[in-house]
RORODREN-270343 format. One line per field, with one value per residue (C-alpha): residue number from 1; residue in one letter; x, y, z. Coordinates in nm, 3 decimals. Example, Ala and Ser with C-alpha at 12.3 -4.5 7.8 and 13.67 -1.06 7.14 Angstrom:
num (1	2)
residu (A	S)
u (1.230	1.367)
v (-0.450	-0.106)
w (0.780	0.714)
***
This chain:
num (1	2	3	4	5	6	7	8	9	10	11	12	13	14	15	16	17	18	19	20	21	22	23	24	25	26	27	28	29	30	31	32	33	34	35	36	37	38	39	40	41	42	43	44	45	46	47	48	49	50	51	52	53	54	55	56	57	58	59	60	61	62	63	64	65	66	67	68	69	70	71	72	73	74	75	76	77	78	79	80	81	82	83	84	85	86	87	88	89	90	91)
residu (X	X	X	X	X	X	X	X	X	X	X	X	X	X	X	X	X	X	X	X	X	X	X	X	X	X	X	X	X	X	X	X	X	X	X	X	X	X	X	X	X	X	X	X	X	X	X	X	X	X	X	X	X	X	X	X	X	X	X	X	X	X	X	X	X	X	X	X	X	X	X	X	X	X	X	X	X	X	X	X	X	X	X	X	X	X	X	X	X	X	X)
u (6.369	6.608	6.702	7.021	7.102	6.970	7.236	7.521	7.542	7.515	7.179	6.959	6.753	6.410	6.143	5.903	5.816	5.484	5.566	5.391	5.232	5.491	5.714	5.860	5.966	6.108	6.396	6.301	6.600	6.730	6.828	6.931	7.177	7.305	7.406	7.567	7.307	7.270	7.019	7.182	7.318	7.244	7.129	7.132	6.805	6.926	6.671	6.731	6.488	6.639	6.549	6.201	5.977	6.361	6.574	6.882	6.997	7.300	7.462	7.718	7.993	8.024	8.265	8.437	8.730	9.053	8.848	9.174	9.430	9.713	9.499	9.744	10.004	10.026	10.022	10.339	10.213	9.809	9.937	10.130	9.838	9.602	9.908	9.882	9.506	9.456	9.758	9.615	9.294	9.467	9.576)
v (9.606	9.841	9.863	9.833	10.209	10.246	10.007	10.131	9.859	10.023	10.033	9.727	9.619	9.503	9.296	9.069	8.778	8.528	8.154	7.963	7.623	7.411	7.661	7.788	8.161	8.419	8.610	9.005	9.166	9.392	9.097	8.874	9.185	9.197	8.885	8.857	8.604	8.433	8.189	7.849	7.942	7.743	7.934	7.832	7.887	7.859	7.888	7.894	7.798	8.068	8.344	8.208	8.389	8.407	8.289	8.392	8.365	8.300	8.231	7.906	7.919	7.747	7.514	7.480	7.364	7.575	7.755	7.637	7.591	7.560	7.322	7.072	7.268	7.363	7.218	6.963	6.858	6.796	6.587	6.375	6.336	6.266	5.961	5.830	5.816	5.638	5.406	5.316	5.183	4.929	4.766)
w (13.337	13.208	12.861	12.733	12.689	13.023	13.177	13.002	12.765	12.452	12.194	12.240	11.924	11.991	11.749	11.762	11.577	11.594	11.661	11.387	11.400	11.376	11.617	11.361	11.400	11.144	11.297	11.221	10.951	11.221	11.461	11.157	11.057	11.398	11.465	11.066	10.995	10.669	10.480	10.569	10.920	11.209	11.599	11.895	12.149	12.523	12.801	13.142	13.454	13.628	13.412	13.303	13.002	12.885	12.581	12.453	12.065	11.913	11.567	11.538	11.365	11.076	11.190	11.549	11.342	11.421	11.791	11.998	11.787	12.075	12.296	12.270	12.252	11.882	11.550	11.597	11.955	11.834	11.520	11.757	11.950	11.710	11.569	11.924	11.979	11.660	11.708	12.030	11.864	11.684	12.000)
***
């Protein structure tokens, strides 16, 4: 496997960590730095079948609030929609 220097993607940061007991697992300072963690943030574990002995980290934002702010076609056209949906459950 190459890594990440190797395949042109830049420095790759590598640690390990021992899964406790409970499965509980410290994330080592260098990765925590990377990904701008903090105490209090929440991560995401994804593992996929297709790549097993595999996982993949990542840091949540604090709040999905504000991702797509012209989903609905900006901040006029999502207020309407949000008045419609909600006059709609009244009915």
């Amino acid at each position: 496997m190459l890594d990440g220097a190797e395949a042109g993607l830049g420095p790759v940061i590598q640690k390990q960590s021992d899964v406790r007991t409970k499965n509980q697992v410290t994330v080592p300072s260098a990765i925590a730095r990377a990904l701008g963690l903090r105490a209090g943030d929440r991560i995401l574990f994804v593992f996929d079948e297709r790549e097993p002995g595999e996982a993949h980290i990542y840091r949540l934002p604090e709040s999905f609030a504000g991702i797509a702010p012209h989903a609905y076609g900006g901040p006029q056209t999502s207020a309407d929609y949000v008045r419609k949906e909600r006059e709609g459950w009244e009915e």
